[in-house]
ZALO-565420 format. One record per residue: residue number from 1; residue in three letters; x, y, z of N, C-alpha, C in turn. Coordinates in nm, 3 decimals, m for minus. Layout:
N
+-----+---------+---------+---------+---------+---------+---------+---------+---------+---------+---------+
: num : residuo :    n_c1 :    n_c2 :    n_c3 :   ca_c1 :   ca_c2 :   ca_c3 :    c_c1 :    c_c2 :    c_c3 :
+-----+---------+---------+---------+---------+---------+---------+---------+---------+---------+---------+
: NUM :     ALA :       X :       Y :       Z :       X :       Y :       Z :       X :       Y :       Z :
...
+-----+---------+---------+---------+---------+---------+---------+---------+---------+---------+---------+
This chain:
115
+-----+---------+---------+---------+---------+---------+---------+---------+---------+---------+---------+
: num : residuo :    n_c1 :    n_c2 :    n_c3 :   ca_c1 :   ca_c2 :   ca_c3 :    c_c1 :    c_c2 :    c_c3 :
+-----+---------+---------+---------+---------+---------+---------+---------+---------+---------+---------+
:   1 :     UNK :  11.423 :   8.566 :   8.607 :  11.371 :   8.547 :   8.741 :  11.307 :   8.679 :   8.784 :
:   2 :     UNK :  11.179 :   8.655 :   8.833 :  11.070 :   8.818 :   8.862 :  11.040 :   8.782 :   8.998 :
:   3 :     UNK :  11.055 :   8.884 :   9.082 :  10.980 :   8.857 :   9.230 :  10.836 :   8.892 :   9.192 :
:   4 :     UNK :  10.733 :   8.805 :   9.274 :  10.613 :   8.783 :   9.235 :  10.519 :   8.840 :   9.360 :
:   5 :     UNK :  10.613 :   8.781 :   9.518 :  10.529 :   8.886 :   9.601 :  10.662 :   8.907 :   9.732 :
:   6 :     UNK :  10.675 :   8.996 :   9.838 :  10.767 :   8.983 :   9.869 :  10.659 :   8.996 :  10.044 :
:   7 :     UNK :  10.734 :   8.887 :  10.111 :  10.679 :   8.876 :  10.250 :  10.693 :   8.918 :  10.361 :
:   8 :     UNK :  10.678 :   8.985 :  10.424 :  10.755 :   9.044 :  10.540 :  10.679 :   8.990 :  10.662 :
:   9 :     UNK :  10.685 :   8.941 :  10.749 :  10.629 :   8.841 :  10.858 :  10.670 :   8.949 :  11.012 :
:  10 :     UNK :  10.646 :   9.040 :  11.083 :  10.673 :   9.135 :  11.174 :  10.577 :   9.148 :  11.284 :
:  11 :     UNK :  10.563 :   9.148 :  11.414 :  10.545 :   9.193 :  11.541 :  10.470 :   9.331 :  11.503 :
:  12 :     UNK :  10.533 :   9.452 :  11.422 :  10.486 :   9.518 :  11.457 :  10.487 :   9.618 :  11.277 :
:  13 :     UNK :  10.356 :   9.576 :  11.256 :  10.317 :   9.593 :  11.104 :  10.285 :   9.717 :  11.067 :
:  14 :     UNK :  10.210 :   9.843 :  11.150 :  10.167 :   9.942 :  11.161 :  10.340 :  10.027 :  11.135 :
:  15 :     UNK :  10.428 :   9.978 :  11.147 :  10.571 :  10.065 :  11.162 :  10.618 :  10.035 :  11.017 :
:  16 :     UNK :  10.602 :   9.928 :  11.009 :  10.708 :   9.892 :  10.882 :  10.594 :   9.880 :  10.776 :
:  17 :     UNK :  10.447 :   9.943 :  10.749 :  10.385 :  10.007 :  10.655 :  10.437 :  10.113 :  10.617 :
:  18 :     UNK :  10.437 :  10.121 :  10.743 :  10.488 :  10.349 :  10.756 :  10.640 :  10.367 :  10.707 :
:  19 :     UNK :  10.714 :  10.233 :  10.730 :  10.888 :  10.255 :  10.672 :  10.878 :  10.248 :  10.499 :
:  20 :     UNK :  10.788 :  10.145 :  10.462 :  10.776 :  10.120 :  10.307 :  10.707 :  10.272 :  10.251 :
:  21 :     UNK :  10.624 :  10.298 :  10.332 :  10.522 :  10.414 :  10.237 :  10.654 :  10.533 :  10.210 :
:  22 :     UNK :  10.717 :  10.552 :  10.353 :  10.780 :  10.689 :  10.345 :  10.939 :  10.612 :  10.203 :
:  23 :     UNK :  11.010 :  10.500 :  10.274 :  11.103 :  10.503 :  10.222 :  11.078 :  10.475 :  10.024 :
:  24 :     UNK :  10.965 :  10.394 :   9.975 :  10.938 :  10.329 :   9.869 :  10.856 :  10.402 :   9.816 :
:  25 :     UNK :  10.736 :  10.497 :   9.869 :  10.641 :  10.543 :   9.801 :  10.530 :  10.475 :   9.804 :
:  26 :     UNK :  10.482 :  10.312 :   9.838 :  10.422 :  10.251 :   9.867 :  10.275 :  10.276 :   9.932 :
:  27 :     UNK :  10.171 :  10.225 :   9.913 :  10.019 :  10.273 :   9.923 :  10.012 :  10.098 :   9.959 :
:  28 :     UNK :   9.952 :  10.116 :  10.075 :   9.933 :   9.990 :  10.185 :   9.767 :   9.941 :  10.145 :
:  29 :     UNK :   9.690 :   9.834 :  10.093 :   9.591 :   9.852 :  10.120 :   9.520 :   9.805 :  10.275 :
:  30 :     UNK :   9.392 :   9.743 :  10.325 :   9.350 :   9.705 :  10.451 :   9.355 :   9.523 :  10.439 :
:  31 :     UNK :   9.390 :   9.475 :  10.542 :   9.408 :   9.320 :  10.553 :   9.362 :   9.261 :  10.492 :
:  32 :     UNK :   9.452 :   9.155 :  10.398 :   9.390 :   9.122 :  10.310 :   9.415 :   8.929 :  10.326 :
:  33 :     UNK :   9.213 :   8.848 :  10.375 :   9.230 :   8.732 :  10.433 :   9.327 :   8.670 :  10.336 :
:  34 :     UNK :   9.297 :   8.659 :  10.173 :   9.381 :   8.552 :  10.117 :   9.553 :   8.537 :  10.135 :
:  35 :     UNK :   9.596 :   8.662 :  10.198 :   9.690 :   8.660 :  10.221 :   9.785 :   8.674 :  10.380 :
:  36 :     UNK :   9.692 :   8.599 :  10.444 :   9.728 :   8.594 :  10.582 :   9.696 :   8.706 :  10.667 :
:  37 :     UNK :   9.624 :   8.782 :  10.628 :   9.591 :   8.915 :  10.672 :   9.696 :   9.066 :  10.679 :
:  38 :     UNK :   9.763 :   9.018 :  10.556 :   9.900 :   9.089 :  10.510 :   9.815 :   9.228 :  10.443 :
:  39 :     UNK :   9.902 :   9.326 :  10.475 :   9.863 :   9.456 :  10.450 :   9.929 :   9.471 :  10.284 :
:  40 :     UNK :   9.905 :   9.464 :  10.183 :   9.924 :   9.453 :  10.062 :   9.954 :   9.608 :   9.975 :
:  41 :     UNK :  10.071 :   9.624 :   9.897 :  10.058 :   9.732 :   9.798 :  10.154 :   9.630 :   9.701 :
:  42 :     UNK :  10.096 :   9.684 :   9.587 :  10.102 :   9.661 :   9.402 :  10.179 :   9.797 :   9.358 :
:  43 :     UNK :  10.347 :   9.752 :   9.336 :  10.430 :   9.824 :   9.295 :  10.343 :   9.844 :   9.158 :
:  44 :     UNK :  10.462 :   9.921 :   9.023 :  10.419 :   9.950 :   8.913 :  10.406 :   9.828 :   8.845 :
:  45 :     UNK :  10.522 :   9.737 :   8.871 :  10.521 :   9.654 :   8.802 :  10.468 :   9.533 :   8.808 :
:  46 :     UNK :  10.383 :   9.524 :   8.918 :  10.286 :   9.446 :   8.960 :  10.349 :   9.335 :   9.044 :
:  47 :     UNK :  10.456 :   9.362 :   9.103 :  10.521 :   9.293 :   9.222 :  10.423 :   9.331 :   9.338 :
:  48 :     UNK :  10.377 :   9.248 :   9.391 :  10.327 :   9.271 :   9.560 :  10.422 :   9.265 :   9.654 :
:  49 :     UNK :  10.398 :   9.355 :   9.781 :  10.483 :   9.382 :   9.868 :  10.351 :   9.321 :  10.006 :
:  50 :     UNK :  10.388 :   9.244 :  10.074 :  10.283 :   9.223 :  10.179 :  10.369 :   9.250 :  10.335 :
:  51 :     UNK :  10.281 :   9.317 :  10.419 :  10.338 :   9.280 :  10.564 :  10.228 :   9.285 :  10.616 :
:  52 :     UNK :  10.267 :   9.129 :  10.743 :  10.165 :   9.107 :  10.851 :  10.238 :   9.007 :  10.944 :
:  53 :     UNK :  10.157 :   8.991 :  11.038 :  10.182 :   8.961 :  11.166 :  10.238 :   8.800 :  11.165 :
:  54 :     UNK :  10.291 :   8.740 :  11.245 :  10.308 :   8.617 :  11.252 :  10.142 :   8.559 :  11.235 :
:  55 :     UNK :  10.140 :   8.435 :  11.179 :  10.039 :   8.353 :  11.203 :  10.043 :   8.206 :  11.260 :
:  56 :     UNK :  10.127 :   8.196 :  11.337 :  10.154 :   8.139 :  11.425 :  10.242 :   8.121 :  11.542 :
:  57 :     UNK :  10.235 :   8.059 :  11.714 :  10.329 :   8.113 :  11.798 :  10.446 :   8.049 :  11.763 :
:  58 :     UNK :  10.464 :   7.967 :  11.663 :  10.591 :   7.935 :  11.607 :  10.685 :   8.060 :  11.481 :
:  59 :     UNK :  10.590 :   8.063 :  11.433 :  10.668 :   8.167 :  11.347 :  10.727 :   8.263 :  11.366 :
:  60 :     UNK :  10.836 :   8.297 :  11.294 :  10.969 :   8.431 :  11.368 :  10.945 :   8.514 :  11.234 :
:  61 :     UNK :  10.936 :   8.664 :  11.251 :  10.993 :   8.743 :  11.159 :  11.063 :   8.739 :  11.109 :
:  62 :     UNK :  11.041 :   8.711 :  10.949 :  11.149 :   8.719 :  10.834 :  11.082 :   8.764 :  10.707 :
:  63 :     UNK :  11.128 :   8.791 :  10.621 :  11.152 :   8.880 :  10.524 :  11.194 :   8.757 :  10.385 :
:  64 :     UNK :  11.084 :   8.749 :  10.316 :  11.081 :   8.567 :  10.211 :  10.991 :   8.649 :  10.091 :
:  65 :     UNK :  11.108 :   8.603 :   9.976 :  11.087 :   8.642 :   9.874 :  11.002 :   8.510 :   9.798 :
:  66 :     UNK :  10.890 :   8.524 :   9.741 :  10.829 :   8.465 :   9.608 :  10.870 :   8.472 :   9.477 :
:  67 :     UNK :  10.931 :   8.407 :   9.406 :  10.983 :   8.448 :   9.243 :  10.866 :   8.366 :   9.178 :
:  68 :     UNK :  10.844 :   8.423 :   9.080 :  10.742 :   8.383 :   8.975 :  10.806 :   8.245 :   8.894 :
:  69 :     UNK :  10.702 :   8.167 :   8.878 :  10.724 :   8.038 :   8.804 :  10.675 :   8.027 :   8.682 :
:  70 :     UNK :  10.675 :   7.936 :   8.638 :  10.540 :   7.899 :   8.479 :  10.483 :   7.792 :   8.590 :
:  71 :     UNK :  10.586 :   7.681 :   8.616 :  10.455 :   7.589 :   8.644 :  10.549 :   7.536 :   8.784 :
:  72 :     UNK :  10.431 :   7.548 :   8.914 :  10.491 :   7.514 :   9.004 :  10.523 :   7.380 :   9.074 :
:  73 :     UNK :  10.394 :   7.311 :   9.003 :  10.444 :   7.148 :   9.037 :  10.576 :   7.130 :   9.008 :
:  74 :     UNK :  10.610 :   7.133 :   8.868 :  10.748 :   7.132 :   8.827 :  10.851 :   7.224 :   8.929 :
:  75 :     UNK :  10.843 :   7.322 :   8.945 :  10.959 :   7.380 :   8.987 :  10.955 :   7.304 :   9.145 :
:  76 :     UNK :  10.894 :   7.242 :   9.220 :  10.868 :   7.235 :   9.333 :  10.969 :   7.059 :   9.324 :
:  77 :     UNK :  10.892 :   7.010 :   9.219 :  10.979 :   6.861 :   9.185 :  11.122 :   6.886 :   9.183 :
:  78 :     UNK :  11.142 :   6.979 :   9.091 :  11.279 :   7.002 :   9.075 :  11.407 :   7.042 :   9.218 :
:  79 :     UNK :  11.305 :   7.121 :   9.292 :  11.325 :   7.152 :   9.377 :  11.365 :   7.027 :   9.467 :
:  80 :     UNK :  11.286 :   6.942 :   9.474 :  11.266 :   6.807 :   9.607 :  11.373 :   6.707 :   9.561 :
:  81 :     UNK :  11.381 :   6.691 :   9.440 :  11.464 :   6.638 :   9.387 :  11.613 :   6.676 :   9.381 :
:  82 :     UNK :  11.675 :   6.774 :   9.423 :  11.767 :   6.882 :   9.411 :  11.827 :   6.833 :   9.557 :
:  83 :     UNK :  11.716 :   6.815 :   9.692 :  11.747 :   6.781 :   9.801 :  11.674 :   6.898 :   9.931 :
:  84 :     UNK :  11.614 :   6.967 :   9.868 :  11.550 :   7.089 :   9.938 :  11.436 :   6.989 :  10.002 :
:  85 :     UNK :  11.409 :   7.053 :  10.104 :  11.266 :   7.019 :  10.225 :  11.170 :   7.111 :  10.195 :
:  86 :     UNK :  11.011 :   7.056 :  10.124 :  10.884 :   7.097 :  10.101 :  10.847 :   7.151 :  10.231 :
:  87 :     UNK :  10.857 :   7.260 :  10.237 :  10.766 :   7.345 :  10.397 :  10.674 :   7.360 :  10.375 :
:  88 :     UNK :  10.625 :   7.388 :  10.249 :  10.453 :   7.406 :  10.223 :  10.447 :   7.346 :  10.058 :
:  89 :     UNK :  10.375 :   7.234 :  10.035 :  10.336 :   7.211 :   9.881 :  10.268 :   7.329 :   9.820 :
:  90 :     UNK :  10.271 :   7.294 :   9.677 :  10.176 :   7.383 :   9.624 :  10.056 :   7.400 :   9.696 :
:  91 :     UNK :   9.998 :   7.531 :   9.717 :   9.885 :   7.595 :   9.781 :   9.823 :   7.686 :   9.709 :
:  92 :     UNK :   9.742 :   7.679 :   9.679 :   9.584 :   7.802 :   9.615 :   9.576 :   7.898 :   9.708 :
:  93 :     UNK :   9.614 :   8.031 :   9.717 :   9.561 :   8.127 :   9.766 :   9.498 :   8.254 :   9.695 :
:  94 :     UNK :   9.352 :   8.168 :   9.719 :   9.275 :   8.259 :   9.661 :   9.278 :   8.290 :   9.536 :
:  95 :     UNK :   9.246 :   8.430 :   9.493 :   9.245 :   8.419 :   9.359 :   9.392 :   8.496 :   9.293 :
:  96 :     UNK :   9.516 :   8.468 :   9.378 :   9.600 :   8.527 :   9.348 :   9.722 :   8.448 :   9.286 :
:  97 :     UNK :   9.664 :   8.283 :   9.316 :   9.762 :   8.226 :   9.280 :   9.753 :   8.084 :   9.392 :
:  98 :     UNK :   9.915 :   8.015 :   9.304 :   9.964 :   7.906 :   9.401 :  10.064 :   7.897 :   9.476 :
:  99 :     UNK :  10.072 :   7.874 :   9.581 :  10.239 :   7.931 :   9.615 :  10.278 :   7.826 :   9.676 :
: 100 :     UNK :  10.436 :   7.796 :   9.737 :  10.479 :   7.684 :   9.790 :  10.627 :   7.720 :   9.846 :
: 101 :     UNK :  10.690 :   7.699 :   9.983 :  10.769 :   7.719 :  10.029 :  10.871 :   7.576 :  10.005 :
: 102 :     UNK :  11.023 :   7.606 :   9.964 :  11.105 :   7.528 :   9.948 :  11.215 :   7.578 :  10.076 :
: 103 :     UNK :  11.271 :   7.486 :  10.106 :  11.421 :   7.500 :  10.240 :  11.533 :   7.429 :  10.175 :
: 104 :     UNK :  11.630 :   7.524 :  10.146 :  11.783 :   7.438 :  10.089 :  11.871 :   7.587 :  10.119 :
: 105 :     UNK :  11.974 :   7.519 :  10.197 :  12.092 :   7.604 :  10.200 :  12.029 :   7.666 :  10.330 :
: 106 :     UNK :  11.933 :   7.609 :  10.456 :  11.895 :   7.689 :  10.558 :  11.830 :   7.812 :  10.459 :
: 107 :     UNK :  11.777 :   7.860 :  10.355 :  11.683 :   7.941 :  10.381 :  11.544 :   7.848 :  10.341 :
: 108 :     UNK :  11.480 :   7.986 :  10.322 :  11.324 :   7.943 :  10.255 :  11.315 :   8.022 :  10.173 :
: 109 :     UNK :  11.293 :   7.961 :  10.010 :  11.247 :   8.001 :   9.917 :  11.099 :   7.997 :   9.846 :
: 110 :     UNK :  11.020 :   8.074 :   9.854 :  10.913 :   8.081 :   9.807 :  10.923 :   8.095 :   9.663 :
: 111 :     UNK :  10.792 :   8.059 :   9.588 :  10.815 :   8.013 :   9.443 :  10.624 :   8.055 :   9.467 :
: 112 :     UNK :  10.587 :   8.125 :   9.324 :  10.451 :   8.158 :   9.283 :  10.412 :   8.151 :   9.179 :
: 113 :     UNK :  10.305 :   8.099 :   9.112 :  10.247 :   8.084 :   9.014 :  10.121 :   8.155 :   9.036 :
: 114 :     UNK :  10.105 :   8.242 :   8.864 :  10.018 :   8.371 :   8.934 :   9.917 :   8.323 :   8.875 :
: 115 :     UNK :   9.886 :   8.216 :   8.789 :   9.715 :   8.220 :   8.758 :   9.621 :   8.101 :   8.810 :
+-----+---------+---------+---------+---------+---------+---------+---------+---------+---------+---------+
């Protein structure tokens, strides 16, 4: 199991760039659309770290991990089938991938397929 991108959803994004750079070493790049307008840095190992703003007046700050898949239809079936609630089907974003939010056990698990 590899984290693939890690999400941070925050009010106030300009702070918690500045907590990752100082505490992680982290290099922020500028808003990036395919990714919700998430401020993006590419650890070594090619894990993405994103933070940005809510994108919607529903959404609350939280902190949602992506783990890397082979194939996400499948893992998403497996998933629905298991008893988890589809929050988001598979989705194309951009040229980074597919991603798809699963809900079991009250959280949300994100799941990514990178090509």
């Amino acid at each position: 199991m590899a984290v693939h991108y890690l999400e941070i959803v925050s009010n106030d994004v300009d702070t918690l760039t500045g907590l990752y750079q100082r505490i992680h070493g982290l290099s922020f790049g500028p808003p990036d659309p395919d990714l919700g307008q998430a401020r993006v840095a590419t650890q070594a190992d090619g894990a993405l770290v994103g933070i940005r703003k809510p994108l919607a007046a529903h959404e609350q700050p939280i902190m949602r991990t992506y783990l890397a898949v082979e194939d996400i239809e499948q893992a998403v079936k497996k998933a629905e089938d298991s008893g988890a609630t589809i929050a988001y089907p598979p989705t194309r974003q951009g040229d980074r991938g597919t991603f798809a939010i699963v809900i079991q056990g009250d959280v949300e698990h994100g799941l990514w397929h990178r090509a």
